[in-house]
N, C-alpha and C positions, 0 to 999 in steps of 0.2 A: 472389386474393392468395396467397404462397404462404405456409408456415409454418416460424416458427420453430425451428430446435434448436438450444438454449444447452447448449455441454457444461462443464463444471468439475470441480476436485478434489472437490469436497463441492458437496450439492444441498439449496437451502432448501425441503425440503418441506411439505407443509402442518400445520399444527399445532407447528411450528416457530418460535424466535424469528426475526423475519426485521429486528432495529434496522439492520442494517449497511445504507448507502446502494446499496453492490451488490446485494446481493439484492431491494433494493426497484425500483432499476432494471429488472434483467433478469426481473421479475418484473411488470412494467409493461410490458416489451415482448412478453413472452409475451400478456399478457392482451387486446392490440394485437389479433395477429396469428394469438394461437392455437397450440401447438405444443405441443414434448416438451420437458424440463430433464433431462440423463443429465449421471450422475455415481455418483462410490464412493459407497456406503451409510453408511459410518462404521464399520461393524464389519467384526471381525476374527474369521475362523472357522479352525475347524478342518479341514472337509472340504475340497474345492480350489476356486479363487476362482472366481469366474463367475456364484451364484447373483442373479438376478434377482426387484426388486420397485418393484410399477409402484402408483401413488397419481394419483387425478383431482381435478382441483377447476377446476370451469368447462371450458374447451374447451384447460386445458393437460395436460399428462401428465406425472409424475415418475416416472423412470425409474432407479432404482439398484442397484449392482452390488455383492456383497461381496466381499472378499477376504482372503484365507488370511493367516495373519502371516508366512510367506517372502515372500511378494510385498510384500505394504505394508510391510516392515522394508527391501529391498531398492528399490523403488518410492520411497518415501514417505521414509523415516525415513533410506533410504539417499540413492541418487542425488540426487534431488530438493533433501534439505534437508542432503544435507551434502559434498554436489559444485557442483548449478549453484547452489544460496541464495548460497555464498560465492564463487562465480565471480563470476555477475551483481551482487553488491555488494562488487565491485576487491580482494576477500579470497584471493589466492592463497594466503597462508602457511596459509589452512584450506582449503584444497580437499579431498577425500577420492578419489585417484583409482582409487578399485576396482574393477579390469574387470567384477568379480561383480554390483557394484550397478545400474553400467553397463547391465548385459544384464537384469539384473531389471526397471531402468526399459524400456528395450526391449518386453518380456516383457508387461507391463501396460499399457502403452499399446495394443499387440496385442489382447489380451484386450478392451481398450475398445471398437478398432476391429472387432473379432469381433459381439462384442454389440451395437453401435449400428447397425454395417452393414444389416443388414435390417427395421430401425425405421425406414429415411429413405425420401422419397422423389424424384424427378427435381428435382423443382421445388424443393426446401426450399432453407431460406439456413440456415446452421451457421457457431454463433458460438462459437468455442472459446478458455478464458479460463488462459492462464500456465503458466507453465515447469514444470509439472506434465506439461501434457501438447503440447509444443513436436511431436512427428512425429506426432502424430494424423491430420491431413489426409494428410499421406503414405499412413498404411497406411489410410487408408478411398481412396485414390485406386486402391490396391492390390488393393482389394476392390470396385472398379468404380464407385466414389462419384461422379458426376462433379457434383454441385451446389455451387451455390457457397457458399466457406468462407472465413471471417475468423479471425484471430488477434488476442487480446489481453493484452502481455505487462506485467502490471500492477508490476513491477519493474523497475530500471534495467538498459540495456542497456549493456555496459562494450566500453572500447577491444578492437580486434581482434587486436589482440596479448595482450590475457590472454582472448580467446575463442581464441584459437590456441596458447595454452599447455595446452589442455585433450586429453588424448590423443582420438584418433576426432571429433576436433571436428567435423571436415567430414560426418562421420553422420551427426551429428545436426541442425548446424545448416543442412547442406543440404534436410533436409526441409522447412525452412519454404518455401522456393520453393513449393512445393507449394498455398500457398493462394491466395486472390484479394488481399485486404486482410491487412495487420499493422499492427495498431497500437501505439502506441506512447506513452512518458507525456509527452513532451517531444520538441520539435526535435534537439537536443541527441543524444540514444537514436535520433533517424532517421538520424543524419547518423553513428553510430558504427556503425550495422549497415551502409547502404549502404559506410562504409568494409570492413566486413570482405566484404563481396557482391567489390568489386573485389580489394581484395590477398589473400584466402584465397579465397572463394568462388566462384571462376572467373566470375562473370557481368557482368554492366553497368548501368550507372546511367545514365539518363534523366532529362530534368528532370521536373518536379513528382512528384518520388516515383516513377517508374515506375523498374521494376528488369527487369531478362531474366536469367533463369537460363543455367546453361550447356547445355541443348540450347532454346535460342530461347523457352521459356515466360517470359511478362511476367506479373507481379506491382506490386500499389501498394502503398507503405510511407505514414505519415502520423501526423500526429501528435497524438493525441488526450485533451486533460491530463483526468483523471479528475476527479471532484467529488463535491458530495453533497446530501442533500435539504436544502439551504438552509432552506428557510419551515418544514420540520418541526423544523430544529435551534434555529431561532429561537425558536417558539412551546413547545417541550420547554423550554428551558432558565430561560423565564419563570416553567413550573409547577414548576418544578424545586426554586427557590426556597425552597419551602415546605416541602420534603420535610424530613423528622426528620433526617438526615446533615449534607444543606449547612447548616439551621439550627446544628447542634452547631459543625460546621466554622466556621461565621463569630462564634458566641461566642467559641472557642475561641481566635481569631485576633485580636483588636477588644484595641490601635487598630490593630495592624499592618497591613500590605500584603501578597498572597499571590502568592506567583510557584507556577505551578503545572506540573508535566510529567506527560505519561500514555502510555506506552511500554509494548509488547510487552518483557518480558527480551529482550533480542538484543542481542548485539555492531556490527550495523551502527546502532545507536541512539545511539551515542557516550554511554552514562552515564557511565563513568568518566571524561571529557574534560568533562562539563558538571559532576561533579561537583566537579571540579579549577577550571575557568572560575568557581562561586558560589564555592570557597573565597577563589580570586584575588580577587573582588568584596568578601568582609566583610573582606581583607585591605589592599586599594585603597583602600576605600571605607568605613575605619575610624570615619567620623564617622556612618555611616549603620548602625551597628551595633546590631541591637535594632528597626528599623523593618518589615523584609521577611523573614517566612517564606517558605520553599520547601519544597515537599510534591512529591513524588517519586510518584506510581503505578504500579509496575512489576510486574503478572503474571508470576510465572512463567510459559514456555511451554518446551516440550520439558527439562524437567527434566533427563531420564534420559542428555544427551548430555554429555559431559565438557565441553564451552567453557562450556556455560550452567551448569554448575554453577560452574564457576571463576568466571564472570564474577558471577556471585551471590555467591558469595564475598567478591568481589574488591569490589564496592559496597557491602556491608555494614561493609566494614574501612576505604574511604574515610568513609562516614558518619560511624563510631564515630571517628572521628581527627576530622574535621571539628566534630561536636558536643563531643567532648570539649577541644576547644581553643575553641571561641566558646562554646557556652551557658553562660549564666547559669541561678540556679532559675527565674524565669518565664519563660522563652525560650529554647526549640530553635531553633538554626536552619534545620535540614534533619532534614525529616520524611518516611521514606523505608520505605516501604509495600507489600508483595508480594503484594497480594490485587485481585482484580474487586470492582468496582463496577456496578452497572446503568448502561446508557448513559445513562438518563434523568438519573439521581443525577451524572454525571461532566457532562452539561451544565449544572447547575447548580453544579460545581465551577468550573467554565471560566467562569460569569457572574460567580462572587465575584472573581476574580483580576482583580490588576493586570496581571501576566505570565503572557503563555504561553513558555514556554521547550521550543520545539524543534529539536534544534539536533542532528541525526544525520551520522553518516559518510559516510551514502550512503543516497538514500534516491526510490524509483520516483516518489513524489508526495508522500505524506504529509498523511492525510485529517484527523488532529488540527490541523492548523494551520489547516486551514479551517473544521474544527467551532471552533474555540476565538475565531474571529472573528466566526461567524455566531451565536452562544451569547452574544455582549457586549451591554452595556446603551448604546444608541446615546445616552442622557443621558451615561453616563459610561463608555466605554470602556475596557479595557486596552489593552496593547499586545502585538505579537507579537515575539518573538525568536525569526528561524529562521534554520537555518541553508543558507548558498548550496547545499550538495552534496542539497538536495532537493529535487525537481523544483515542487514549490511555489513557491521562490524566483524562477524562470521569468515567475511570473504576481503574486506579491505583493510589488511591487515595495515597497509603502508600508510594507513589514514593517522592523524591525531589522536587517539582515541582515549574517550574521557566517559568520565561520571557525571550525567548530569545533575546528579545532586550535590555534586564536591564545587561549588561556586570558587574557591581560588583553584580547583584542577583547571577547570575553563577557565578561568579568567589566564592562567599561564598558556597555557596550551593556547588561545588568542594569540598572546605574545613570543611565544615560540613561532605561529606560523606565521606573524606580522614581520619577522626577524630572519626565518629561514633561508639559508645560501640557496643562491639558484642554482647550484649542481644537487643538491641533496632534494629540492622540490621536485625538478625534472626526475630524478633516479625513483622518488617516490610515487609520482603521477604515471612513469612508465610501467610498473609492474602493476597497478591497477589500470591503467589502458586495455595493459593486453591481455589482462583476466577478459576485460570486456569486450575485446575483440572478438577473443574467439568464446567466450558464453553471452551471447547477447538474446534480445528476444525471441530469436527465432529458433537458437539453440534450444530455448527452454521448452518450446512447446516441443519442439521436435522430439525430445529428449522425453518429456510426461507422454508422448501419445505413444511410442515406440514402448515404452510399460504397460501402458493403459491397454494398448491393445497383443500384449503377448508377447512382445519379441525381445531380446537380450538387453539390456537395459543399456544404453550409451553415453552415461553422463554420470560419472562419479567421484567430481571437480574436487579436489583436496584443500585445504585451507592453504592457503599461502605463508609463508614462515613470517613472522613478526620480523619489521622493520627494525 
């Protein structure tokens, strides 16, 4: 059998929190197969990037690398999250196009391909995860790699015309030719790279996914919707219950109804558009005034960048205009919170709620919509509100589904599911359950590596018919 190497921006090594479904996956397939996990270390040093440090546990090997803060400010903090983040989610007006960052990303992906190259062997299969590190297989192709390599790019893939607005586009996203497998969150995302493979990227398109580059190398694209531990989301959210927070949280709220959102700070999230769509609803739906709290969870992340500070800002000043024009003294209506939670404590946020309200600009899959369904009490369900532009939408069909730019669509669609019979909520949470029953996280990987490495493909989930 040969062995796995799973490479990524960041590596769940041991002694590490490992809640997120990803890591629990590619963490299951290691322990499968056996293998190495390489990836940056998380720190940032002084001396110059490269230093390596390796951790065992059982027959895998973690493998990480530090790096210097010119490279991960250029790498990481540049390119990465402030070139392709807003390219790959339809964000031209934020693009950053700095040749400097550019070649920084470059530069570190290098360095990747430096340090893993003599860690692999003939036989391995290499499964490398997001626009982090998109030319990797290249330069390990470069460095004489010849085993086979997957891609997986857990973000939306956008029209090829704003991938062709991107200076040196053809650089970079020529190298993807380079692997065996790319996958992808959605049909949708296969069908927008194969377009940009024909009109920018010199090659061709074959059917079932098969692509040829431009000197004759065949590659497969395919579509692979990401997921999560289902049965652990389930049974978390039941103990959840009892935890001191959700307790407080449901005093707190009784008799009301809770519409609840739990978002990374980021602009492809659409808060200020959902915050506008609840104003629309107590506006709309003036009779239902005083029934539905909405609780807001939004992390800061990357602080330190000027949109996310504005965009912080810029939520904080909808809130205070929102609350200050609807609350009464016993009733906020929008209760809007900047801090983490334990994943365990937020599944049992997700079981008290009537709504889940997610409803982003653009969005690769969007793993809240699924925890927030697989977290519901199957006697008495909520319901979901998501929205179309995220690849979730795809597969939950029995969800609300809205425009998050149509502010009176969400704002009804609130009140639709604030109003929902409990036979039609149950009917609707049951046919999304059992999608995710049986495609849960482990299906998914099972299902990419059984491609990745040759064999009949297992997994060609159909959409579900509209509710």
């Amino acid at each position: 059998m040969s062995r796995l190497v799973v490479v990524s921006n960041r590596v769940a090594v041991p002694g590490e929190n490992r809640a997120g479904g990803l890591a629990v996956a590619l963490q299951a397939a290691l322990e499968e197969k056996g293998g190495l996990w390489f990836g940056w270390s998380g720190r940032t040093v002084r001396e110059a990037s490269g230093a390596l440090h390796e951790q065992s546990e059982g027959d895998i090997r973690f493998v990480t690398m530090d790096l210097n803060k010119r490279d991960h400010d250029a790498y990481y903090n540049g390119f990465a999250n402030r070139t392709l983040w807003p390219l790959l989610h339809f964000r031209l007006d934020l693009v950053d196009y700095s040749r400097e960052t550019r070649e920084g990303y470059r530069r570190v992906n290098a360095l990747f391909a430096d340090k893993l190259a003599p860690l692999l062997r003939e036989d391995d299969t290499v499964w490398i995860h997001d626009y982090h590190l998109i030319p990797l297989a290249a330069l390990l192709r470069e460095r004489g790699i010849g085993c086979r390599m997957g891609f997986f790019l857990h973000v939306p893939m956008p029209s090829p015309d704003l991938m062709a607005a991107m200076p040196d586009h053809a650089r970079l996203f020529s190298t993807l030719y380079s692997y065996d497998l790319i996958g992808f969150q959605t049909q949708r995302d296969v069908e927008r790279f194969q377009d940009y493979v024909r009109l920018f990227g010199g090659g061709r398109v074959f059917g079932d996914g098969v692509l040829e580059a431009p000197g004759g190398r065949r590659l497969r694209a395919a579509a692979f919707p990401i997921s999560i531990d289902t049965a652990h989301i389930a049974s978390q959210s039941v103990a959840a219950i009892n935890k001191p927070a959700v307790r407080d949280l449901r005093r707190s709220l009784e008799p009301r109804l809770l519409a609840i959102g739990v978002d990374r700070l980021d602009y492809s999230k659409g808060l200020p558009e959902r915050f506008h769509g609840f104003e629309r609803y107590l506006e709309r739906h003036a009779g239902e005034r005083g029934s539905l709290t909405y609780l807001q969870i939004a992390p800061v992340s990357r602080g330190d960048v000027t949109e996310y500070r504005q965009l912080r800002n810029q939520l904080e000043q909808i809130a205070g205009h929102i609350n200050g024009n609807h609350a009464v003294p016993d009733w906020t209506p929008l209760r809007y919170v900047n801090r983490n939670f334990a994943h365990a404590t937020l599944t049992g946020f997700y079981r008290l709620a009537r709504l889940g309200l997610v409803t982003p600009l653009r969005d690769g899959m969007n793993l809240v919509a699924k925890e927030f369904v697989a977290a519901q009490d199957p006697e008495d369900p909520g319901v979901l509100v998501l929205s179309l532009l995220a690849g979730a939408a795809q597969e939950m069909k029995e969800a609300l589904l809205v425009n998050p730019h149509d502010l009176d669509g969400v704002a009804d669609a609130i009140a639709t599911a604030a109003n929902m019979p409990k036979a039609q909520r149950i009917e609707r949470w049951r046919a999304m359950m059992d999608r995710l029953e049986e495609f849960d996280i482990h299906a998914w990987r099972r299902a990419y590596m059984a491609v990745l490495e040759g064999e009949p493909a297992l997994w060609a989930p159909a959409a579900p018919a509209s509710a």
